[in-house]
C-alpha positions in Angstrom: -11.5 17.5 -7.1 -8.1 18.1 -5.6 -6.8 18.1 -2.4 -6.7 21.7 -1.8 -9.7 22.3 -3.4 -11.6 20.1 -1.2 -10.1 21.4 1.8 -11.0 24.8 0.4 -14.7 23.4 0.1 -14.6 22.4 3.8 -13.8 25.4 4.8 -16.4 27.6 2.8 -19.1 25.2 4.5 -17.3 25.5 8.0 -17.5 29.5 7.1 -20.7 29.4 6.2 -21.7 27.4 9.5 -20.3 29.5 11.6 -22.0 32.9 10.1 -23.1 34.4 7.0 -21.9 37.9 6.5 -18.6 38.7 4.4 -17.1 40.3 6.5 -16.8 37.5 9.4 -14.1 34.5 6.9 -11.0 35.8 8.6 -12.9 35.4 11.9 -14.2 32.2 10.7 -10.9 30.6 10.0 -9.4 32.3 13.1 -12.6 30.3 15.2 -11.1 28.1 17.8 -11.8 24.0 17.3 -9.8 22.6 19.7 -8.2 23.0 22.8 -5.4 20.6 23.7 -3.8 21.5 27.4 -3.2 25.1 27.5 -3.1 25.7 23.1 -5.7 26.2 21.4 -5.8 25.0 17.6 -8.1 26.9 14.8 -9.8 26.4 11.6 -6.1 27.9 10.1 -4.2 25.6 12.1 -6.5 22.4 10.9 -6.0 24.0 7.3 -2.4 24.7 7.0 -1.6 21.0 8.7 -3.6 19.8 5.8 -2.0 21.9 3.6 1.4 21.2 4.7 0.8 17.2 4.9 -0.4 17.4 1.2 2.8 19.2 -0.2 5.2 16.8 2.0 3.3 13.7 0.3 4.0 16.0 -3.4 8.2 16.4 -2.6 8.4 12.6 -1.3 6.4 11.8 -4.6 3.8 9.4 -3.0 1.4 7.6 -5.5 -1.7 8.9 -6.3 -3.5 6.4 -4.6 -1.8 7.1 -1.6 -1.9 10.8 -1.5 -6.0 10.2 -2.2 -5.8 7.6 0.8 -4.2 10.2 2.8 -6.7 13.1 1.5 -9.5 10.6 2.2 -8.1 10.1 6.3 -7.5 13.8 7.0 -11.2 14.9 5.3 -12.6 12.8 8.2 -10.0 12.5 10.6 -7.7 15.6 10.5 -8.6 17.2 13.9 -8.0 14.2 15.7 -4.7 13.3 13.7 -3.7 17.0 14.4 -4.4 17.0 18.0 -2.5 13.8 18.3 0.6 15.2 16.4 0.2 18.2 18.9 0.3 15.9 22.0 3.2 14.0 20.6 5.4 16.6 19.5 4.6 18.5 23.3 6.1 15.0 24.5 9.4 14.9 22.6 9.6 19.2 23.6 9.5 17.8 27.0 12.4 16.1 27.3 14.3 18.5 25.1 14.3 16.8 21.6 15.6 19.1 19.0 16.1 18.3 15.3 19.7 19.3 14.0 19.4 21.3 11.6 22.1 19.9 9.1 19.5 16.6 9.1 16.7 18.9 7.6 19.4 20.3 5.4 20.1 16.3 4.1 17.3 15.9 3.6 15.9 19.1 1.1 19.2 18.3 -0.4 18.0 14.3 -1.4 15.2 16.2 -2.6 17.1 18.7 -4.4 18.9 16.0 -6.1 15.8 14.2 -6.8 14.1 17.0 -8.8 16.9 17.6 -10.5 17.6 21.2 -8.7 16.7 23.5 -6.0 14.9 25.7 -8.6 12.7 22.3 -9.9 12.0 21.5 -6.1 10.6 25.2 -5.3 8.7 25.0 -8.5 6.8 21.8 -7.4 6.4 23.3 -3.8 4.9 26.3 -5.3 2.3 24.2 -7.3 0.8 23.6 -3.5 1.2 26.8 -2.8 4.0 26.1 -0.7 7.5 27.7 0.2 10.5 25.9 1.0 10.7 27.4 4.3 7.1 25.8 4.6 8.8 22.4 3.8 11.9 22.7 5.9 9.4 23.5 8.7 7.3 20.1 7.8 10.7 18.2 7.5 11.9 19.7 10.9 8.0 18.7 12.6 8.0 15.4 11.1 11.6 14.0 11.9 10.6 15.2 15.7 7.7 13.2 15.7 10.1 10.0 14.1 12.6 10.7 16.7 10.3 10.3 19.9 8.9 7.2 18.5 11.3 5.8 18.0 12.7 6.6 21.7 9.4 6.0 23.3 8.5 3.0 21.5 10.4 1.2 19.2 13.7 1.3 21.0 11.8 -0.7 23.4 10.5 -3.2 21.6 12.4 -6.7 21.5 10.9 -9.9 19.9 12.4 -12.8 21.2 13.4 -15.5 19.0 11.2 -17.6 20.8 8.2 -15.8 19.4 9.7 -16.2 16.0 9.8 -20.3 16.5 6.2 -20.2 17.7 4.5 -18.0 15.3 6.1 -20.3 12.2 5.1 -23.5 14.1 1.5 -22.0 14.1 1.1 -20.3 11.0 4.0 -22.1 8.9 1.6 -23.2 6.5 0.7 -19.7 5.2 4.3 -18.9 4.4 4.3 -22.3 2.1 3.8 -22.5 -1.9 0.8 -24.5 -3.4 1.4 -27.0 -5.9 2.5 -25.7 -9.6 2.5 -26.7 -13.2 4.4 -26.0 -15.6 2.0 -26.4 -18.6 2.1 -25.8 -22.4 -1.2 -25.1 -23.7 -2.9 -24.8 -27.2 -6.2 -22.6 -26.7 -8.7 -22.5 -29.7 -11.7 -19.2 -29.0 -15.1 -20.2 -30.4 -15.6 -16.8 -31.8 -19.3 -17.1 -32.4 -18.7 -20.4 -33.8 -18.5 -23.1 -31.1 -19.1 -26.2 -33.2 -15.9 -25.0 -35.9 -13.7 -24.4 -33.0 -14.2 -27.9 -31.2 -13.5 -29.2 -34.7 -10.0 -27.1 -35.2 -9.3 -28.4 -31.8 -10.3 -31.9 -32.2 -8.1 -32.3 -35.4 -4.9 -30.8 -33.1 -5.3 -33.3 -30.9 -5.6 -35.7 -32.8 -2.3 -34.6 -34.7 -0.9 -34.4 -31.5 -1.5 -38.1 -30.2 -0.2 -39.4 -33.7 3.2 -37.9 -32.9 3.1 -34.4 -34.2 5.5 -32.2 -31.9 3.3 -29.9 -29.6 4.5 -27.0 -30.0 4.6 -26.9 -33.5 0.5 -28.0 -33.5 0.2 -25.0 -30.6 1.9 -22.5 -32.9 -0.6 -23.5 -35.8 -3.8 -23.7 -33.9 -3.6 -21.8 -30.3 -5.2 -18.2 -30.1 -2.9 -17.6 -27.2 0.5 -17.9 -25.7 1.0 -21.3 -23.7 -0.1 -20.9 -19.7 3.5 -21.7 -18.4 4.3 -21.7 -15.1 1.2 -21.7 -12.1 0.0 -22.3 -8.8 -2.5 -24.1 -7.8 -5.7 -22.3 -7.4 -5.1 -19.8 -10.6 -6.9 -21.9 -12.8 -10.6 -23.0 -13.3 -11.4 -25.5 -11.5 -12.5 -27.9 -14.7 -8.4 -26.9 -16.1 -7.0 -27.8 -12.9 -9.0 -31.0 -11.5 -7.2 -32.2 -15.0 -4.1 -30.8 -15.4 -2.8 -31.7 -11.4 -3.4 -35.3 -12.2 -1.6 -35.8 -15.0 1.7 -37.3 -16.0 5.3 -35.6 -16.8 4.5 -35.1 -20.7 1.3 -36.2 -21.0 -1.6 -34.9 -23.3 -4.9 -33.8 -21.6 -8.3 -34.5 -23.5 -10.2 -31.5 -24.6 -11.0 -29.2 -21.7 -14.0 -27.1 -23.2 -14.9 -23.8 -21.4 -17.3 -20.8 -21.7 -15.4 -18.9 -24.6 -13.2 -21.7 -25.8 -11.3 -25.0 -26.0 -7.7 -26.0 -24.3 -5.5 -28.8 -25.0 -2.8 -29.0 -22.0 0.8 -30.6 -21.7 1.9 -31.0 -18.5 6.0 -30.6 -19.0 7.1 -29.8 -15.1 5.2 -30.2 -11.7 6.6 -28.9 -8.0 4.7 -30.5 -4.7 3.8 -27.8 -2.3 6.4 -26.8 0.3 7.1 -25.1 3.0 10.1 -23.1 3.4 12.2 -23.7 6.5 12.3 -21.8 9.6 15.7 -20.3 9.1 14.5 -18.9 5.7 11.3 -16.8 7.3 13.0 -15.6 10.5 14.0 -12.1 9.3 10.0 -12.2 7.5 8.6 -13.3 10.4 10.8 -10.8 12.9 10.0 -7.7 11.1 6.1 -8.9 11.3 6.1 -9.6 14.9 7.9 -6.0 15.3 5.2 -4.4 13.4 2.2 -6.1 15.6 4.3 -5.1 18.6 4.4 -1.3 17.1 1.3 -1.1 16.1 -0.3 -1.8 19.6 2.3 0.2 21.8 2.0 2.7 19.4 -1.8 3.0 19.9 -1.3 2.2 23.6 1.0 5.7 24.2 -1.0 7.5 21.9 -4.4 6.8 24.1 -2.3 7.5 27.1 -0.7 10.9 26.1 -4.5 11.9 25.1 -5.7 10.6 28.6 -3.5 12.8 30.6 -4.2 15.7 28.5 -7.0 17.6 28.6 -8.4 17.6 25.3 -11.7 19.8 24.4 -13.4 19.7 20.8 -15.5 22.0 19.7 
C-alpha cells in the first residue's frame, strides 16, 4: 500500500469514527484535532502535511526505504510532528524570519535541472497529486523551519577542542582497525560427496607442499575466488584461530567446514592500529556536534511545547 493510500485509509476510519452518514466526510475532515495556542489544526491540515511531506521526499528523490521510514513515523506520529512544526515555525514568525524568495526559486530550479525540465518536475509532482505551487510552498515552510534552527540552535553550539581530545582518549579504541589477512585460498564444496572432496583437497595440498605454485593448484581445484584481504572477526572462528597464527607464505593444513574444505596461504598480515588523534578530529567534531544538536534540539522543542498551550483531541 502506498503512502497516500494509507493515509486515505486513515482517514476513511477517522471518518467513519467520527459519524456514519454520507453526508457528514467534508465535516469529518474539517473536525478539529488539535489546538496549538490560539490555531486550531484539522483532519485536512494533518492530511495535506502528510501529503505535502510525501511529495517533498518524491522531488528530493529519497530511497524507498526512507520514504517508508518516513511514512511509518507520520502514521503514528504525524499530529505531534505537525504540532511541533506549527510551534516552531510560530517561533521563527516571531522574530520576523522570512524566506527570500529567489532561495525557493534556487532551489525548484536544482530540481528543474535534476529532472531534466520544468515539465518532467510537474509531471512527478503531479503523480502525488501535487502542484508546483504546492511544492514552492513546502520549499518556502521547510527552509523556515532550517533557518531558525539553525539560529536558535546550532549557531550556538561550540565543541571545544578539549572535548575532541577526551572523547578519543576514551573511546580511541573504537575508531581502530582489527588485525587483517591478506589470504589466498583454494576452497573445494563437498557437493553431496564429502569423502571425494576431502580427497580432491588432500591431493592439492599435497601438490602444494611438494613445490607446486599455489595459485596454479587454486585455479585447478578451488570452487571459489581466493578470500583476499580481511579483518579480523569476518571469518569463522575454526578459519581464523588458523590463519592469524600463521607465517608470511606459509601453507595451512586442511580447514574442514560444514559445506566444504579450505586450504589457506597467508601472503600479507597488518597488526591492529589505531589511527592518531589528528586523523579523527574532524570525525570526532562533527559527532560531538550531532550529540550536542540532538539534545538542544529536543531541549527547545520541549520548551516551545511547554509554553504553549497545546490541546489534542
Amino acid at each position: 500500500m502506498t503512502f497516500l493510500s494509507r493515509w486515505t485509509v486513515i482517514i476513511s476510519l477517522v471518518i467513519s469514527w467520527t459519524g456514519s452518514c454520507f453526508c457528514l466526510v467534508h465535516a469529518a475532515e474539517d473536525a478539529i484535532i488539535a489546538v496549538v495556542n490560539d490555531e486550531l489544526i484539522t483532519l485536512n491540515d494533518l492530511k495535506n502535511y502528510a501529503h505535502a511531506t510525501y511529495a517533498s521526499l518524491i522531488t528530493e528523490g529519497m530511497s524507498e526505504s526512507h520514504m517508508q521510514a518516513v511514512m511509518k513515523d507520520l502514521e503514528e506520529n504525524g499530529i505531534h510532528k505537525l504540532i511541533e512544526d506549527k510551534l516552531i515555525l510560530s517561533s521563527a514568525n516571531n522574530i520576523g524570519l522570512e524566506v527570500r524568495e529567489e532561495l525557493v526559486d534556487k532551489r525548484i530550479a536544482e530540481l528543474e535541472k535534476k529532472y531534466g525540465s520544468e515539465q518532467n518536475l510537474v509531471n512527478a509532482l503531479i503523480k502525488t497529486g501535487a502542484t508546483l505551487t504546492d511544492l514552492r510552498n513546502k520549499l518556502r515552510e521547510e527552509m523556515k523551519l532550517q533557518f531558525i534552527v539553525d539560529h536558535e540552535i546550532k549557531s550556538k553550539i561550540y565543541v571545544n577542542p578539549q572535548e575532541v581530545t577526551d572523547y578519543y582518549e576514551k573511546n580511541k579504541e573504537d575508531f581502530g582497525r582489527k588485525r587483517r589477512v591478506n589470504l589466498e585460498s583454494i576452497y573445494i564444496a563437498y557437493k553431496g560427496d564429502e569423502p571425494a572432496a576431502l580427497a580432491k583437497a588432500k591431493n592439492a595440498l599435497t601438490q602444494i607442499q611438494e613445490g607446486k605454485d599455489f595459485k596454479e593448484i587454486a585455479a585447478q581445484y578451488s570452487d571459489s575466488p581466493s578470500v583476499g584481504l580481511i579483518e579480523e572477526g569476518h571469518l569463522l572462528p575454526s578459519i581464523e584461530d588458523a590463519v592469524f597464527n600463521l607465517n608470511i607464505d606459509e601453507v595451512s593444513p586442511l580447514i574442514e567446514t560444514e559445506r566444504g574444505v579450505y586450504i589457506f596461504k597467508l601472503v600479507g598480515k597488518a597488526p591492529a592500529e589505531i589511527p592518531d588523534l589528528a586523523d579523527l578530529k574532524e570525525t570526532i567534531h562533527d559527532l560531538l556536534f550531532k550529540e550536542k544538536f540532538r539534545t538542544r534540539f529536543i531541549e527547545w522543542v520541549d520548551k516551545l511545547k511547554k509554553e504553549a498551550y497545546i490541546e489534542i483531541k
